[in-house]
C-alpha positions, 0 to 999 in steps of 0.5 A, spaced: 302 572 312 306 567 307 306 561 307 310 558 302 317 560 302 323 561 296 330 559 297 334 564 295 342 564 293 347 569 296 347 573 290 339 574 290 338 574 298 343 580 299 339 583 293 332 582 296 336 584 302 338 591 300 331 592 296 327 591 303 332 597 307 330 601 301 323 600 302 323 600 309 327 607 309 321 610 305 316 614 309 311 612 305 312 604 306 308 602 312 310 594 312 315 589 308 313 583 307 317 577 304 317 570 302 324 569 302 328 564 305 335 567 306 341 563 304 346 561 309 353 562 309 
């Protein structure tokens, strides 16, 4: 579980965003965990 967050700015939040649906749409990935703290806006 983390417990240090990372800001992140739009253009890496939708990246890492777009990242963690390829994982998660992959049979073989049981769970994502990330430390991201998206951008707002």
């Amino acid at each position: 579980v983390p417990t240090t967050t990372k800001a992140l700015d739009a253009a890496q939040t939708e990246e890492l965003e777009s990242l963690i649906e390829k994982l998660e749409g992959d049979d073989d990935v049981q769970a994502v965990f990330h430390t991201m703290e998206p951008s707002v806006g």
